[in-house]
N, C-alpha and C positions, 0 to 999 in steps of 0.2 A: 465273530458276531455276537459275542455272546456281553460282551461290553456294554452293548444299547439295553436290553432288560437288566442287569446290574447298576447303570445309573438310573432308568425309570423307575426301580425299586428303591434302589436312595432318596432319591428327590422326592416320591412318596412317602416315605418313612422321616424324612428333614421336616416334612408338614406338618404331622401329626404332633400333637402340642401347643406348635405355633409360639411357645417362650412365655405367652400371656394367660398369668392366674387369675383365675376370679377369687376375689375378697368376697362373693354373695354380698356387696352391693349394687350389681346391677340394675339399673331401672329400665329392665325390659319389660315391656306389658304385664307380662303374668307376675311378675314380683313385686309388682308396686304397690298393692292393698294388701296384699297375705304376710301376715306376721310369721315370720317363722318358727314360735313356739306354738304356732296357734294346734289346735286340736279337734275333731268332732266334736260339738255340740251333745248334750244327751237329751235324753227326750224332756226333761227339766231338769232346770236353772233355778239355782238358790243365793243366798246370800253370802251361802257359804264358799261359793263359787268365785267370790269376789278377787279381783284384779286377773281371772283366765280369760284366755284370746279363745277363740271359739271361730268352727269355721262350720258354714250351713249353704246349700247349693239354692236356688233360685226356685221356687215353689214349694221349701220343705217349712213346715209350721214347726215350734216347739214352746215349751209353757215356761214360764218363770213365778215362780210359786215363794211369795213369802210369807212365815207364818206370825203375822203381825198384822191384824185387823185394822191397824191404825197406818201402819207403813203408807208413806208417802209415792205416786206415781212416779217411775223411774223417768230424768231427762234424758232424753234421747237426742245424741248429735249424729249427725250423719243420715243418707235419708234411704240405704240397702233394706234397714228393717222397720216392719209397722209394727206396733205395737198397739194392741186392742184387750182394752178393759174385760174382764171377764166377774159375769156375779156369780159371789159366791152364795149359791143356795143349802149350800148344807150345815152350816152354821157353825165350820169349823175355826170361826176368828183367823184367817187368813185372807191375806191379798193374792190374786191370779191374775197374769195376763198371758196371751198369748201373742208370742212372737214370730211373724210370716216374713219368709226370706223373698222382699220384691224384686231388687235389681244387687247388681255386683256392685257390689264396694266396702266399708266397711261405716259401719255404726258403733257407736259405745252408748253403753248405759249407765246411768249413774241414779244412787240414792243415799240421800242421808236418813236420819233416825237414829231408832234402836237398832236398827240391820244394816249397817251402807253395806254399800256396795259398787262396784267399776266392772262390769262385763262387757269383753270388745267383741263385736260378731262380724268374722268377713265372708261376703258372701259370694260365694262363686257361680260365674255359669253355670 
C-alpha cells in the first residue's frame, strides 16, 4: 500500500512548475500600469529627475520644485495625478507645485524650457 502515497506525491510534484515561464509580460491587473523600473517617489521632484518612473499610493501629496521662475506648467497626460499650482512667497525665483496621488493609473509629466523634463508617476491603491 504504500504505492498510492508515492504516486499522490509524484503527481504533486509533476505540478509544480507546470512547464510555463513567465517572460513578465503578463497583463494581469496588478502589472498593467506599474513600470517595472519604476521606484518611490521622494518627497520632491526636480528636473533633474527627468525621464524616472516614479510610484506613489492613492492620498500621498509630493512637490515638484523647479528652480526657474520662468519654467513653463508641466503637461500632464493621464488623469492618477492632480497637479496644483503653488505660490511662491519667498522670492526664491522658483516654480512649485504640488502633486496628489487621486486614483490608480499612471500619469506622465512633461515640460520644455530651460529645465525639461518627462516624470511617469503610477499610482497604486
Amino acid at each position: 500500500m504504500m504505492l498510492l502515497p508515492a504516486l499522490v506525491s509524484a503527481g504533486l510534484l509533476a505540478g509544480c512548475g507546470g512547464g510555463m515561464m513567465s517572460n513578465g509580460t503578463s497583463t494581469a491587473p496588478d502589472r498593467i500600469a506599474m513600470q517595472p523600473d519604476a521606484v518611490p517617489a521622494p518627497r520632491v521632484l526636480r528636473p533633474t529627475d527627468d525621464g524616472g518612473v516614479f510610484t506613489m499610493t492613492v492620498g500621498r501629496t509630493v512637490g515638484l520644485v523647479v528652480p526657474d521662475g520662468t519654467a513653463p506648467d508641466p503637461k500632464v497626460e493621464g488623469n492618477s495625478v492632480e497637479v496644483v499650482t503653488m505660490n511662491n512667497v519667498d522670492g526664491s525665483n522658483r516654480r512649485e507645485w504640488e502633486l496628489r496621488a487621486i486614483r490608480a493609473g499612471s500619469t506622465v509629466l512633461r515640460a520644455a524650457g530651460a529645465m525639461p523634463y518627462t516624470i511617469t508617476i503610477d499610482v497604486r491603491q
